[in-house]
Residue frames as qw, qx, qy, qz and C-alpha x, y, z in Angstrom:
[[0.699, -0.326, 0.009, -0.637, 81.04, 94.84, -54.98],
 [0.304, 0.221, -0.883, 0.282, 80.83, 92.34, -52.56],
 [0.813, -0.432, -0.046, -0.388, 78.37, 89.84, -50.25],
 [0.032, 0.311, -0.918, 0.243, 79.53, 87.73, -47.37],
 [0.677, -0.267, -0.231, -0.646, 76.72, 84.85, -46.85],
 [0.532, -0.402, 0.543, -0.509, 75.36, 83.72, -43.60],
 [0.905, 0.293, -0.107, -0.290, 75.71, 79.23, -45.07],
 [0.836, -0.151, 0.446, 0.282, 77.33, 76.25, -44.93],
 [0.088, 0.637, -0.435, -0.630, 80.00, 77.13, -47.64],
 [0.349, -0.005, 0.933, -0.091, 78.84, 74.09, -49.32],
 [0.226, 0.783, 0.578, -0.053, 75.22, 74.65, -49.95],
 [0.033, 0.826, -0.032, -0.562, 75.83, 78.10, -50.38],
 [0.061, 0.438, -0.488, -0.752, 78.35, 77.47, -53.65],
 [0.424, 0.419, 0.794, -0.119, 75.39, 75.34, -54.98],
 [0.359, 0.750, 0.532, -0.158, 73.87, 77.87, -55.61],
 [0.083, -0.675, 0.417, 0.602, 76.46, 79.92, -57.56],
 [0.792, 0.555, -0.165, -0.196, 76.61, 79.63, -61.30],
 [0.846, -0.109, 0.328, 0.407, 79.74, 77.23, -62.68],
 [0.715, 0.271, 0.235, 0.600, 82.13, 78.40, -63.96],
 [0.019, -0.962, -0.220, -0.159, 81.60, 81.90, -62.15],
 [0.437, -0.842, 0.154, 0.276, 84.50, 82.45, -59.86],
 [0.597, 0.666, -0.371, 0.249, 88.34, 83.40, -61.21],
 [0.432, 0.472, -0.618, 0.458, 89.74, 83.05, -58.47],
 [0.816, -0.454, -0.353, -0.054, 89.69, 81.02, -55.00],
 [0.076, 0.592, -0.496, 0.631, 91.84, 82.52, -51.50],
 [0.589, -0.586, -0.067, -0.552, 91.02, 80.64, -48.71],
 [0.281, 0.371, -0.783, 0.412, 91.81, 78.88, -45.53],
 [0.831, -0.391, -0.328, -0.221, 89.79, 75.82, -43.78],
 [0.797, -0.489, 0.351, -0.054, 89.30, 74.73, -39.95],
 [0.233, 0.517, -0.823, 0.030, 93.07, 72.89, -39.70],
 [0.899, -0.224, -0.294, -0.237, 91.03, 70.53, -37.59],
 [0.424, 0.373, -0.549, 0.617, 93.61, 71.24, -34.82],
 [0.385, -0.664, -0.638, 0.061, 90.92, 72.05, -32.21],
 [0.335, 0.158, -0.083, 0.925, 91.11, 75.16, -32.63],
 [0.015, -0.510, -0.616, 0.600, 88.51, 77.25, -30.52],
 [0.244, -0.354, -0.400, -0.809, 85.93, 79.20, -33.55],
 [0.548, -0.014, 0.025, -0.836, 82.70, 80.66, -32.50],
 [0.901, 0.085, 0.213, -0.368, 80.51, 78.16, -33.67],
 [0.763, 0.432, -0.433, -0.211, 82.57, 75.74, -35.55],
 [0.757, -0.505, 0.413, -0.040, 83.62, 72.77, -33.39],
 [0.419, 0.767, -0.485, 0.037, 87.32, 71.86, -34.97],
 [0.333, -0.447, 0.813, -0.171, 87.82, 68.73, -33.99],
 [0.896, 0.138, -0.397, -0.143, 86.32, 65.83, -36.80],
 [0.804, -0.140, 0.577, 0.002, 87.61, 62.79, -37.30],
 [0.202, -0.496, 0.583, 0.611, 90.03, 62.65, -39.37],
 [0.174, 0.130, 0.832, 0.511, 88.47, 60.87, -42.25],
 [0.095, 0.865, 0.473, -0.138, 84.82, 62.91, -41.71],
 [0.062, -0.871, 0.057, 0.485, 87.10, 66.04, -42.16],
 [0.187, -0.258, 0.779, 0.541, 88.54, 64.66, -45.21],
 [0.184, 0.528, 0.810, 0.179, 85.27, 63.90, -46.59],
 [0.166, 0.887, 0.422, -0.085, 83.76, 66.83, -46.03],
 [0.079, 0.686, -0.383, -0.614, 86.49, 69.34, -47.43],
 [0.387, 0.171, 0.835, 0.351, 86.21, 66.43, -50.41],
 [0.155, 0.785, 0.598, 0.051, 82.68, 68.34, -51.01],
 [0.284, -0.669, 0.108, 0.679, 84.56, 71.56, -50.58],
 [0.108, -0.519, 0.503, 0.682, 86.59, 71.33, -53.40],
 [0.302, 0.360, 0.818, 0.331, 84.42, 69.51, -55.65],
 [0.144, 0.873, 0.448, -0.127, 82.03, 72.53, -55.31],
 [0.300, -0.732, 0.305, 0.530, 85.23, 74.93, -55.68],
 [0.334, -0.113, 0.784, 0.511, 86.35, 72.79, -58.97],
 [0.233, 0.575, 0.679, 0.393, 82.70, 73.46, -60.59],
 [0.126, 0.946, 0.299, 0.004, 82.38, 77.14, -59.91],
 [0.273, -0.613, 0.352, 0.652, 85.72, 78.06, -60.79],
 [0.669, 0.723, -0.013, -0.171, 86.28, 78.93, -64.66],
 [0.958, 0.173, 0.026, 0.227, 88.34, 76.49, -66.51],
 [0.523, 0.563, -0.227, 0.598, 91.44, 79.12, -66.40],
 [0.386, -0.848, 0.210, -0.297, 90.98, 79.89, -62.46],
 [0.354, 0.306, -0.749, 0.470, 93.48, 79.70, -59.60],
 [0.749, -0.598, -0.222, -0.177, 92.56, 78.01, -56.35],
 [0.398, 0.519, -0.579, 0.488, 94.89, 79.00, -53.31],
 [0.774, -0.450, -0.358, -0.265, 94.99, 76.87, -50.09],
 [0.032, 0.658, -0.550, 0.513, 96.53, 77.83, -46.83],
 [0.883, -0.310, -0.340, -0.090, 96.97, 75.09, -44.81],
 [0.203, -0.692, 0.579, -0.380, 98.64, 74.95, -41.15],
 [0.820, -0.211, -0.530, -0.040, 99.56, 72.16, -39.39],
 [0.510, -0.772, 0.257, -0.280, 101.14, 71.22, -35.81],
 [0.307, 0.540, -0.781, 0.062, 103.95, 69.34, -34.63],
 [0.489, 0.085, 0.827, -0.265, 101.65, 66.68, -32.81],
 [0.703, 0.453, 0.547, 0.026, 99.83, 66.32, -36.53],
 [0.114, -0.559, 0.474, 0.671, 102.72, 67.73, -38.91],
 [0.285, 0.318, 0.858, 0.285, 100.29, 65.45, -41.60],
 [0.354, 0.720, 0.401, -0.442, 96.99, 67.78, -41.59],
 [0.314, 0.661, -0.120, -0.671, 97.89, 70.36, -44.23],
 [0.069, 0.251, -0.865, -0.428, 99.59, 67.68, -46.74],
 [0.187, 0.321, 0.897, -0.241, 96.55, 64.96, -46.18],
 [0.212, 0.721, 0.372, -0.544, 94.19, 67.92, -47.17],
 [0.298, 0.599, -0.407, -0.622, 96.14, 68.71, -50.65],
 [0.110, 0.008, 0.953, 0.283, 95.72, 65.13, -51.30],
 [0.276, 0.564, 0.741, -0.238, 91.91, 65.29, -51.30],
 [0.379, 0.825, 0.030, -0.418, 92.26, 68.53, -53.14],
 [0.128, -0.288, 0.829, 0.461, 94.77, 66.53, -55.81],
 [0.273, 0.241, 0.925, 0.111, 91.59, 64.62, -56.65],
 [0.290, 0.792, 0.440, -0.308, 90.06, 67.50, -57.89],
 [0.157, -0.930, 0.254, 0.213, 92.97, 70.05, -58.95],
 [0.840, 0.213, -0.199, 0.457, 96.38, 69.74, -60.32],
 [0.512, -0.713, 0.044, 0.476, 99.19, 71.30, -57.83],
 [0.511, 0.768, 0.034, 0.385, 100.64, 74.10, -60.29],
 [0.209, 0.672, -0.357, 0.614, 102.81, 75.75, -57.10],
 [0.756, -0.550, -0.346, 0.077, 103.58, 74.61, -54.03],
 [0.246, 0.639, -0.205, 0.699, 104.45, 77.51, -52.33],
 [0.595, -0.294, -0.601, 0.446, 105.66, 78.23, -48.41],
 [0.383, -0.812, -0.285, -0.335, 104.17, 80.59, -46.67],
 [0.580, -0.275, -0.470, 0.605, 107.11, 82.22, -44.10],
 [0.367, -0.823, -0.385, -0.201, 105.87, 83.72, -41.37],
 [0.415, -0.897, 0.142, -0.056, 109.34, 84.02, -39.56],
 [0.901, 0.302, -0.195, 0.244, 113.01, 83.74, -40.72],
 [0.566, -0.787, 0.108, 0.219, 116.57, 84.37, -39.44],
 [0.866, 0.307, 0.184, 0.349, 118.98, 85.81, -41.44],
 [0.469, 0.448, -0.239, 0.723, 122.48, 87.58, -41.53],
 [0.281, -0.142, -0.589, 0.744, 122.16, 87.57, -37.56],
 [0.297, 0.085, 0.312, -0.898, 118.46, 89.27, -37.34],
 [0.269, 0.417, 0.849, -0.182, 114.75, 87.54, -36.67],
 [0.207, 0.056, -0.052, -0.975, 112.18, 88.94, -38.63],
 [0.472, -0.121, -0.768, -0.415, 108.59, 88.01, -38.27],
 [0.619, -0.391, 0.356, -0.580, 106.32, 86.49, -35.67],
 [0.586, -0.025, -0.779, -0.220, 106.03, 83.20, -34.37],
 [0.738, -0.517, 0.084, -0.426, 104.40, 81.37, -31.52],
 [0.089, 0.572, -0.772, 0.261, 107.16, 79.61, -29.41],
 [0.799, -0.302, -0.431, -0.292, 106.28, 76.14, -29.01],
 [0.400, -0.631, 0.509, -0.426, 107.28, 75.05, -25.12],
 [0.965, -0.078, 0.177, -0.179, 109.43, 71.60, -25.83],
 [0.434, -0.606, 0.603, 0.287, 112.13, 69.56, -25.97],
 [0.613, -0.016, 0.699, 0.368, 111.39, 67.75, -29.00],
 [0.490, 0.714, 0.436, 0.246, 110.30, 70.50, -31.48],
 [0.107, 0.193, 0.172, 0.960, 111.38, 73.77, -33.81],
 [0.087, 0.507, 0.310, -0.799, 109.19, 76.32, -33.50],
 [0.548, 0.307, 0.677, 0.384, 107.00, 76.04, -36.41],
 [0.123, -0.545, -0.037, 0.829, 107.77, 79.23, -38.23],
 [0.144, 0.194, -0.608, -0.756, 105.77, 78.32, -42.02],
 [0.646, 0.269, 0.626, -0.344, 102.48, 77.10, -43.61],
 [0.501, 0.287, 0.757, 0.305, 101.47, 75.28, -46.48],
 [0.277, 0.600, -0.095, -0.744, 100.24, 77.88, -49.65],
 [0.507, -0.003, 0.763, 0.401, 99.11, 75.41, -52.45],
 [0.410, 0.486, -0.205, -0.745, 98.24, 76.91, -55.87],
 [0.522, 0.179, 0.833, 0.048, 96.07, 74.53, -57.45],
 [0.597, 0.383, -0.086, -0.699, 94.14, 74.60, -60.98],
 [0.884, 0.037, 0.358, -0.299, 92.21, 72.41, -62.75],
 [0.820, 0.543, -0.135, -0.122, 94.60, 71.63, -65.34],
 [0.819, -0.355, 0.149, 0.426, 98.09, 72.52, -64.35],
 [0.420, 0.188, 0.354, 0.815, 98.90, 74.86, -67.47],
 [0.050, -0.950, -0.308, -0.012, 97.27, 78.05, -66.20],
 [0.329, 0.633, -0.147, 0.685, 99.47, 81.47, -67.03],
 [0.475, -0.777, -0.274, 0.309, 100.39, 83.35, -64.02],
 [0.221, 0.895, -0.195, 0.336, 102.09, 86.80, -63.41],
 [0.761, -0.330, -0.269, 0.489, 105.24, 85.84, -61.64],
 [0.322, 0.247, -0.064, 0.912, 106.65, 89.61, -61.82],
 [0.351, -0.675, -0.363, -0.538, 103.31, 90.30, -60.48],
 [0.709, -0.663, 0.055, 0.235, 105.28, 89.38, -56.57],
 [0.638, 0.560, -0.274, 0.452, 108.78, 90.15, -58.51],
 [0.526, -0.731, 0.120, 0.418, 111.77, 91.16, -56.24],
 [0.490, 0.846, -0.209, -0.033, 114.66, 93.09, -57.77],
 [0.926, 0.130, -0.288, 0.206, 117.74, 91.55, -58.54],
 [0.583, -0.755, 0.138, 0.266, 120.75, 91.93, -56.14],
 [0.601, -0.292, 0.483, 0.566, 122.93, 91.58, -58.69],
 [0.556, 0.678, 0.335, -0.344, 121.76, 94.35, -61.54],
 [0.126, 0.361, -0.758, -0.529, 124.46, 93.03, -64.50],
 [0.345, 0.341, 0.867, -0.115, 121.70, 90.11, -64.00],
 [0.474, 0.671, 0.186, -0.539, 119.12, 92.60, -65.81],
 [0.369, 0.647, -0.509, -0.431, 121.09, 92.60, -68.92],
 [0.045, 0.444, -0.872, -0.204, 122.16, 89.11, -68.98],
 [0.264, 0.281, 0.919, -0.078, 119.15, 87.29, -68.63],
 [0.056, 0.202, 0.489, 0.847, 117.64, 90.00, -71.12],
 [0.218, -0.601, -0.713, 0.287, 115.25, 91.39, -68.91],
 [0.016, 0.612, 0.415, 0.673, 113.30, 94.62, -69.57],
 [0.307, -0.803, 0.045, -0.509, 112.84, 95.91, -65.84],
 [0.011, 0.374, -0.715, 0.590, 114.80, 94.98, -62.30],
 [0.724, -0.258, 0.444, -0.460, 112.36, 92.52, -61.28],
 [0.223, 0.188, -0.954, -0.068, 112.92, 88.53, -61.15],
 [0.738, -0.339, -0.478, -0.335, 110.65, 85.76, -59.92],
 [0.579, -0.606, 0.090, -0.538, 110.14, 85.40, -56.38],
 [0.387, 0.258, -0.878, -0.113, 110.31, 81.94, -56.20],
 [0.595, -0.498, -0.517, -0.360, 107.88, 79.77, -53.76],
 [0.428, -0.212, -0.488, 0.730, 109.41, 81.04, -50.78],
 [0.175, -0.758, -0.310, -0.547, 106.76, 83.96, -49.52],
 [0.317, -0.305, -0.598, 0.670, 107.79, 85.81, -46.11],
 [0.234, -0.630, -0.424, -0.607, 104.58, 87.24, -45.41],
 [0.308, -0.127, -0.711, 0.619, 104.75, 88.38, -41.49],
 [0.213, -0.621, -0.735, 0.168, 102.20, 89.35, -39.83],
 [0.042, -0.720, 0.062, -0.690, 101.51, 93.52, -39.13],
 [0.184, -0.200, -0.628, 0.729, 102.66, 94.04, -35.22],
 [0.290, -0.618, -0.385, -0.621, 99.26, 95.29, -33.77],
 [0.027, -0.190, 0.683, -0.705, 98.69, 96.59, -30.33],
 [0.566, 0.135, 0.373, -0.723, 95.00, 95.62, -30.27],
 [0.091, -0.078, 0.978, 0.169, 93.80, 91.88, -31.44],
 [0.343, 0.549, 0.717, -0.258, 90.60, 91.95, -31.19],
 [0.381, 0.691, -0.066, -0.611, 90.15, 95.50, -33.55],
 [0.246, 0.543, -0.532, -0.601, 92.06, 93.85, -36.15],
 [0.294, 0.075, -0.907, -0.292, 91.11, 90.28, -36.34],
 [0.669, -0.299, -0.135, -0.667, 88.05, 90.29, -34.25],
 [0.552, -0.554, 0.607, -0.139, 87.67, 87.32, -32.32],
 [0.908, 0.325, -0.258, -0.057, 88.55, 85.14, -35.20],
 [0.741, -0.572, 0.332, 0.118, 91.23, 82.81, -33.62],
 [0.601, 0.074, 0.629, 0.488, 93.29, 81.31, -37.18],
 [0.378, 0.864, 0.032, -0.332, 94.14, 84.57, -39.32],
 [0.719, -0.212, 0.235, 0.618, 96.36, 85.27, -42.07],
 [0.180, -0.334, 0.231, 0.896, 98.19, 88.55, -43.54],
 [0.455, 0.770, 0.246, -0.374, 95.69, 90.76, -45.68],
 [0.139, 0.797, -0.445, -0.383, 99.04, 91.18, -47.79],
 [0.344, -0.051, 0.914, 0.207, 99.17, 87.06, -48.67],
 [0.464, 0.543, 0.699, -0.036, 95.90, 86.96, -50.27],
 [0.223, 0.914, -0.023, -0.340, 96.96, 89.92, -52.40],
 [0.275, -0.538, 0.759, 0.244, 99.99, 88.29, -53.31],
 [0.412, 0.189, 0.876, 0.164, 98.07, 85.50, -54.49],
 [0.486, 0.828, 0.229, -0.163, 95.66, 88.02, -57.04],
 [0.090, 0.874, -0.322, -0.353, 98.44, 89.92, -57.78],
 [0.077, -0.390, 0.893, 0.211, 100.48, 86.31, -59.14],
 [0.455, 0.416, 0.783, -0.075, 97.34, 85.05, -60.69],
 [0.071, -0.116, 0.310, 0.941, 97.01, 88.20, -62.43],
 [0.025, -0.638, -0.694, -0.332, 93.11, 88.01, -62.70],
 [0.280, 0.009, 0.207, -0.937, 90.37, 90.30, -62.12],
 [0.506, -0.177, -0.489, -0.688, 86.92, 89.73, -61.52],
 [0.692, -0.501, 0.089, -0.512, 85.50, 87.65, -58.66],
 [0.002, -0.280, 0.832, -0.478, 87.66, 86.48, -55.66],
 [0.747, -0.126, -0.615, -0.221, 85.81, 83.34, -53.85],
 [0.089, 0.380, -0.840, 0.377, 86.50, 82.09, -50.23],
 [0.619, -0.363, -0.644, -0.265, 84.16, 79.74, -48.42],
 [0.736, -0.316, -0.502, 0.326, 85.81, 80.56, -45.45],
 [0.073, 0.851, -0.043, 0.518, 85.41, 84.32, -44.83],
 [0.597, -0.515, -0.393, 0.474, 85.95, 84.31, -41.10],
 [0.194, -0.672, -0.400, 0.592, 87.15, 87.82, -40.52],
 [0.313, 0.880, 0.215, -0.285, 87.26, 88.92, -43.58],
 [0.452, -0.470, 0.476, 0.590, 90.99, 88.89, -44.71],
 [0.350, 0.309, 0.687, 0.556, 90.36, 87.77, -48.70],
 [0.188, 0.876, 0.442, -0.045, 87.41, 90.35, -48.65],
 [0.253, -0.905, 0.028, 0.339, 89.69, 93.06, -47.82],
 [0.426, -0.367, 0.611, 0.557, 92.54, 91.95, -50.26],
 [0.424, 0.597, 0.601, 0.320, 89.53, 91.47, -53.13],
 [0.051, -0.935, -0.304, 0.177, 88.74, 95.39, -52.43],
 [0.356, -0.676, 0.456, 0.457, 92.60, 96.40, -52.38],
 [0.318, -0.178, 0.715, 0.596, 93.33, 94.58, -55.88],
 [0.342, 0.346, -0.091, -0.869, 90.17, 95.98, -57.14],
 [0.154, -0.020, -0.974, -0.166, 88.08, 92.40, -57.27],
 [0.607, -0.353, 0.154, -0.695, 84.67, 91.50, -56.13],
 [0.028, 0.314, -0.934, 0.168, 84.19, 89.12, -54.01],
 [0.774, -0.271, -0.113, -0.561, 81.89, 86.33, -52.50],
 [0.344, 0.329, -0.838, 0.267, 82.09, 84.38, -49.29],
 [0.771, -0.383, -0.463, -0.210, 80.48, 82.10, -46.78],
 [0.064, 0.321, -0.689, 0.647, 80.82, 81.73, -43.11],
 [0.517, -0.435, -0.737, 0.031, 78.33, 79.70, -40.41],
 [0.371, -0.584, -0.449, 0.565, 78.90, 82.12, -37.44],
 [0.160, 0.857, 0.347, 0.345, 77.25, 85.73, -37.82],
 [0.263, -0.931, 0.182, 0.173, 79.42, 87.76, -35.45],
 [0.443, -0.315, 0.340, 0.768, 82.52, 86.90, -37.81],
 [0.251, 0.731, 0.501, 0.389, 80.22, 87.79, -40.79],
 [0.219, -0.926, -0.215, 0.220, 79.37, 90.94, -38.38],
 [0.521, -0.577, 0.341, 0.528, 83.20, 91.68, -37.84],
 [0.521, 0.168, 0.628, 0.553, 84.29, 90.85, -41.39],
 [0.278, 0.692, 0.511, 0.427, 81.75, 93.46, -43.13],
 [0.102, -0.994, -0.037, 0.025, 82.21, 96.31, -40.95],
 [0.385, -0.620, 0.365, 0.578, 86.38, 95.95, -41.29],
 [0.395, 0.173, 0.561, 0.706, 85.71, 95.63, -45.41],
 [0.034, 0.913, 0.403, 0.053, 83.44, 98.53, -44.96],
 [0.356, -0.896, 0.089, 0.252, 86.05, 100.57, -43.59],
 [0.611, -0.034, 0.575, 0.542, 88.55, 99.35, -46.11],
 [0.277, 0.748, 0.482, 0.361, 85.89, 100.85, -48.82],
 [0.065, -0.956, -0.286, 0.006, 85.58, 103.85, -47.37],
 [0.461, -0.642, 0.245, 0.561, 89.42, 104.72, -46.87],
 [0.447, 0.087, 0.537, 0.710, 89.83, 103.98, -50.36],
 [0.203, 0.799, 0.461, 0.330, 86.67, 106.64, -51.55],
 [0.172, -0.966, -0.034, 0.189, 87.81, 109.47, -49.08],
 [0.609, -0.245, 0.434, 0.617, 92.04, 108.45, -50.87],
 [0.500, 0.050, 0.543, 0.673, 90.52, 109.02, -54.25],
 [0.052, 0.952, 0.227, 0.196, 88.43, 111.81, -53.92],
 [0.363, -0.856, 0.060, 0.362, 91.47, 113.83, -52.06],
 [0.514, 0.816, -0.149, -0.217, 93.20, 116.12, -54.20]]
C-alpha cells in the first residue's frame, strides 16, 4: 500500500510517527533553475541549504535507528559544488556509509553506452554521473551487497575467495542508464529532473529492507514505482498536484500489471 501527499514535505513528515520509515530514496530541487511546475528552483544558496537542513532533520527522526537514507544529487559544470555542499548539511545529521556514483553514461572497449546530455563548450566534459550518497544515522548499518552482485569474470575467483555463488560486490560504481523511450511525456510526465525506476530498486535491493520506502520528493513517481516492484509500501510528498496526478496513475498501472502477472497461469 501506498499514499502520495498533496504538502510541503516538511510539514507533512511532522506528522509521521518517528522512527516509522526503513528506508529513504529520494532526490531534491538541485537548485540549478530547473523549470518544475510549481517549485521555483532557484534559492539562494544558503536559504536552500537551510531549508534541506529541515529536510533531513525531519528524515533523521522518522527513520528507524537501523534505516538507510539515499540521496541523489546532480550538479552542473557552472556549480560542480551543489550536490557535495548538500551532503555536508546532510553530514550534520547522518553518517556517509557509501558514497556511491551514479553512471549514467560510460565508454568502454570502443562502445558508448548510456545517455547523456551534450554540454555545448569549450571548457567542459560532458557530465556523464551524479552523486548517490548512502547515509545512516550511525555508519554501522548491515547492507546486502550481493543484493546488486555482478558475477565474477574470472570464475577460479569463486573458489578462491570461498564464495558460495558467482556473485561479487558491485562496488560504488552504479551504471544505471536511462530506458530509451520514444514518448517523454507518457513516461515521466512533465516532471523535468528524473531518475531510472531501476536505481531506486538498486538502492532497496542493497539495503535489503522491507517495509516502508519514504521520499519527500515524489515528483513523478519513480521511488513509488520501485517501492511496488520490491514489494515495499511507500509514502511521499510533493507541492504540485498534476505530478501527484501523473505519479499515481503511472504507480497504478505498475499495480495492476503486477495483479493481471500473478493471476496468469
Amino acid at each position: 500500500m501506498g499514499k502520495i501527499i498533496l504538502s510541503d514535505c516538511v510539514l507533512g513528515m511532522k506528522n509521521m510517527d518517528a522512527e516509522s520509515v526503513d528506508i529513504c530514496v529520494t532526490s531534491p530541487p538541485y537548485n540549478l533553475n530547473i523549470k518544475y511546475g510549481t517549485y521555483q528552483d532557484n534559492k539562494p544558496r544558503d536559504s536552500y541549504l537551510l531549508w534541506l537542513n529541515d529536510v533531513f532533520g525531519e528524515i533523521k527522526r522518522v527513520l528507524k535507528p537501523e534505516g538507510h537514507f539515499f540521496l541523489n544529487m546532480g550538479y552542473s559544470n557552472i556549480d560542480p559544488w551543489v550536490g557535495m555542499d548538500v551532503a555536508n548539511v546532510a553530514r550534520q545529521h547522518f553518517v556517509l556509509q557509501n558514497n556511491i556514483n551514479w553512471v549514467k553514461s560510460i565508454y568502454v572497449d570502443g562502445k558508448t553506452s548510456g545517455h547523456f546530455k551534450p554540454i555545448n563548450s569549450n571548457r567542459f566534459s560532458n557530465p556523464t554521473w551524479e552523486h548517490l550518497f548512502h547515509f545512516t544515522k550511525d555508519g554501522a548499518v548491515n547492507v546486502n551487497k550481493l543484493g546488486v552482485g555482478v558475477p565474477y569474470e574470472w570464475k577460479s575467483n569463486i573458489d578462491r575467495f570461498d564464495q558460495s555463488s558467482d556473485l561479487r560486490c558491485r562496488g560504488n560504481s552504479w551504471f544505471v542508464p536511462y530506458d530509451t523511450i520514444s514518448n517523454r511525456n507518457k513516461h515521466r510526465g512533465s516532471h523535468p529532473a528524473t531518475f531510472p525506476v531501476a536505481l531506486a530498486e538498486m538502492c532497496i535491493q542493497f539495503s535489503g529492507v522491507s517495509g516502508l520506502l519514504l521520499d519527500p520528493f515524489m515528483g513523478s513517481g519513480t521511488s513509488g514505482v520501485a517501492a511496488v516492484n520490491q514489494g515495499l509500501d511507500y509514502i511521499g510528498f510533493d507541492i504540485d498536484q498534476n505530478y501527484i496526478d501523473f505519479a499515481e496513475d503511472r504507480i497504478a498501472d505498475v499495480s495492476t500489471f503486477q495483479r493481471i502477472f500473478e493471476k496468469s497461469p
